[in-house]
Backbone as numpy.savetxt, mean C-alpha at the origin, in Angstrom:
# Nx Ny Nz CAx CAy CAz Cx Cy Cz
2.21 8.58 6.45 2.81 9.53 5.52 1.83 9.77 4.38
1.99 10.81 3.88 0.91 11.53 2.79 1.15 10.50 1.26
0.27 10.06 0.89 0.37 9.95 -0.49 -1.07 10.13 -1.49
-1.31 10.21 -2.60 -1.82 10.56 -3.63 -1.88 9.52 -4.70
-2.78 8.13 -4.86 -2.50 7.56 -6.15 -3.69 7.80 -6.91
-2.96 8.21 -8.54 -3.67 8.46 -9.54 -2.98 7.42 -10.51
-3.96 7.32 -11.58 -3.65 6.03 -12.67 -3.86 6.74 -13.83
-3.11 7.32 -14.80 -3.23 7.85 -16.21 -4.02 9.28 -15.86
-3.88 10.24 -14.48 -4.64 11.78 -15.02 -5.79 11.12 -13.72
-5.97 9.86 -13.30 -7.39 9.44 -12.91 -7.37 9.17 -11.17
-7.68 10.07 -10.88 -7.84 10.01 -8.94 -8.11 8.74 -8.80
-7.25 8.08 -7.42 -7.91 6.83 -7.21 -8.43 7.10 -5.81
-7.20 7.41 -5.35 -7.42 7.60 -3.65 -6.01 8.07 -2.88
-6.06 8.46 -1.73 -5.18 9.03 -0.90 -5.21 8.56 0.31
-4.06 8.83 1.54 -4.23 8.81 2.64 -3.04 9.93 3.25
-3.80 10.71 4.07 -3.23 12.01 4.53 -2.99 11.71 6.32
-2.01 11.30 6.85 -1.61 11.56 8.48 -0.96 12.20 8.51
-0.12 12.82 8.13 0.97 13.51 8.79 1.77 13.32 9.92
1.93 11.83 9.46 3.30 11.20 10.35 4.18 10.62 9.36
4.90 11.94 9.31 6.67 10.98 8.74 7.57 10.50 9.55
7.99 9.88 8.87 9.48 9.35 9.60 10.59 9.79 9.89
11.05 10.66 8.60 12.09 11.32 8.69 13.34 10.34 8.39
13.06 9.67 7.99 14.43 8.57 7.64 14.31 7.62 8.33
13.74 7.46 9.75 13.60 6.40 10.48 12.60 5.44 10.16
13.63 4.24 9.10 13.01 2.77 9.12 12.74 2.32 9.88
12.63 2.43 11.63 12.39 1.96 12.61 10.85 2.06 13.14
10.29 3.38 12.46 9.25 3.60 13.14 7.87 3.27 12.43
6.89 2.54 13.43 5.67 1.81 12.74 4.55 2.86 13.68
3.79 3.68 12.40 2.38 4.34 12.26 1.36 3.79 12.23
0.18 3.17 13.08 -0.33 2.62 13.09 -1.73 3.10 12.20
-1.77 4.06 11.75 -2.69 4.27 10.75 -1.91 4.06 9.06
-1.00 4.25 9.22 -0.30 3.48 8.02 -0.18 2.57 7.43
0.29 1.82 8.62 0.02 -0.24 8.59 -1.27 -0.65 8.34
-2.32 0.34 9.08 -3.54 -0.18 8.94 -4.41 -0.03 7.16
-3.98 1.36 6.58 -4.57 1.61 5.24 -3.59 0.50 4.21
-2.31 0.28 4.44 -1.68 -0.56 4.00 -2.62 -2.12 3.92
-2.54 -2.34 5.03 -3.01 -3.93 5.38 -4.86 -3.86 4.82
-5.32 -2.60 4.72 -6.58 -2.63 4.21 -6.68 -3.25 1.95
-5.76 -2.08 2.07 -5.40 -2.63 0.63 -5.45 -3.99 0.16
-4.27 -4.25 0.88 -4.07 -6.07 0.39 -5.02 -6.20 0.64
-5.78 -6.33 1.65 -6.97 -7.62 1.49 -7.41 -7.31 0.72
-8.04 -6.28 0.53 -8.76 -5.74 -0.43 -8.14 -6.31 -1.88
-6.73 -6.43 -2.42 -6.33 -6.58 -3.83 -6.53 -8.15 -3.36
-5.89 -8.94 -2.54 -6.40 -10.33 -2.16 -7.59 -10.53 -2.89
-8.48 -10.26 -2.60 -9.86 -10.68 -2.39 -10.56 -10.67 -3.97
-10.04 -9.08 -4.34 -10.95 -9.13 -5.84 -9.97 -8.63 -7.01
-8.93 -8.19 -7.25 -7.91 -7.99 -8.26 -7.79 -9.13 -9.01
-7.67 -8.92 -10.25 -7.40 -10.04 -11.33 -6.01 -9.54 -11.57
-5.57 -8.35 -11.77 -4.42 -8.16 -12.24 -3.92 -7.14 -11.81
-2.46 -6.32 -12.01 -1.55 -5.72 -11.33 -2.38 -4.40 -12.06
-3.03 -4.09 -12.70 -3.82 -2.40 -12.85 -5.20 -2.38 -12.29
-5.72 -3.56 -11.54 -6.44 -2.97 -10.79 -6.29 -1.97 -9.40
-7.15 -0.77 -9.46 -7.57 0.02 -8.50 -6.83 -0.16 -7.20
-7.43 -1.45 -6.83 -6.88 -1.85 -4.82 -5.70 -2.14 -4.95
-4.86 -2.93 -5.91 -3.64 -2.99 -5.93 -2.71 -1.76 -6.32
-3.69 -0.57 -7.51 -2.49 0.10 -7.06 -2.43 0.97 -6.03
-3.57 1.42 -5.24 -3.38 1.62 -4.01 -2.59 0.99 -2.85
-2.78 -0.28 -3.07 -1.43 -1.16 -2.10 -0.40 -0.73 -2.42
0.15 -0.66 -3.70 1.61 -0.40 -4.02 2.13 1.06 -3.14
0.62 1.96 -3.91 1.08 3.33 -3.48 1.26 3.46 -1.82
0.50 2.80 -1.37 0.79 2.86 0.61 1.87 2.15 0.74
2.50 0.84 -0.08 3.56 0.24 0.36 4.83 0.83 0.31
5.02 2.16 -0.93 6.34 2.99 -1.17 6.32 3.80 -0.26
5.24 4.33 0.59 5.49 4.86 1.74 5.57 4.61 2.97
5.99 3.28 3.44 5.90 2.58 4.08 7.58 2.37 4.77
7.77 2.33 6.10 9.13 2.33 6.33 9.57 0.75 6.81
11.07 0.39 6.58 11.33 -1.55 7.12 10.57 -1.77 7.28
10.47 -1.55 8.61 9.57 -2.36 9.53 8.09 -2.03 9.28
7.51 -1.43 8.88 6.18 -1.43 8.82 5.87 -2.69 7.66
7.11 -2.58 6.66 6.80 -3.28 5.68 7.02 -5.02 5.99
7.84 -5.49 7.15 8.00 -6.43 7.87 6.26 -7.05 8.19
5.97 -5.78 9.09 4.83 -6.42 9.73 3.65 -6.82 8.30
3.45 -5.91 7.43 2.12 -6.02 6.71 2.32 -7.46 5.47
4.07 -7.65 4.87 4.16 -8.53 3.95 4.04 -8.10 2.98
4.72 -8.46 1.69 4.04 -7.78 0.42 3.67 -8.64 -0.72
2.72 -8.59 -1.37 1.54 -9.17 -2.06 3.14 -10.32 -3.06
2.90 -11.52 -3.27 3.79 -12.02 -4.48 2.95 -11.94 -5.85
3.47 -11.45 -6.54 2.47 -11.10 -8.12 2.15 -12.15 -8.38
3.45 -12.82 -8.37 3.45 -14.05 -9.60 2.55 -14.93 -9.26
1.70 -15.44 -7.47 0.95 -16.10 -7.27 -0.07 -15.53 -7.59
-0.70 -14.19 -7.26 -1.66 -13.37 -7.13 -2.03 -13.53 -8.89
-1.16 -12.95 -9.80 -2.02 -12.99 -10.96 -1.89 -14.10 -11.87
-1.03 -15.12 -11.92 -1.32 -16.04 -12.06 -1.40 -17.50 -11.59
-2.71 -17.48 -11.11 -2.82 -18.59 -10.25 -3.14 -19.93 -11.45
């Protein structure tokens, strides 16, 4: 599914398929899951905190994200992530 994240006016990044769902939480896009699951690692790896860049790109792929997609990928816990 299409999304657009910007931070204060400031392009970050996008991802354009043009596969919706249509309401169906059932259905897993495999280019979806995949820019999703790219994120996290990505905020994994080098984010200090919840306004960096890769994380808010994770967020932004994760609101478009249906159940089950969100089943398979997991979603980041803050509270470990930023303060470890």
């Amino acid at each position: 599914m299409s999304y657009i994240c910007v931070d204060n006016g400031r392009y970050i990044g996008e991802h354009n398929c043009n596969n919706y769902h249509y309401g169906n939480q059932t259905i897993v896009r495999p280019c979806c899951v995949e820019d999703c699951k790219k994120y996290k690692e990505q905020t994994l790896k080098v984010a200090l905190t919840k306004y960096h860049p890769s994380y808010l790109m994770f967020r932004a792929a994760w609101r478009c994200l249906t159940d089950a997609e969100r089943k398979i990928i997991g979603d980041i816990d803050e509270f470990k992530l930023f303060y470890k």
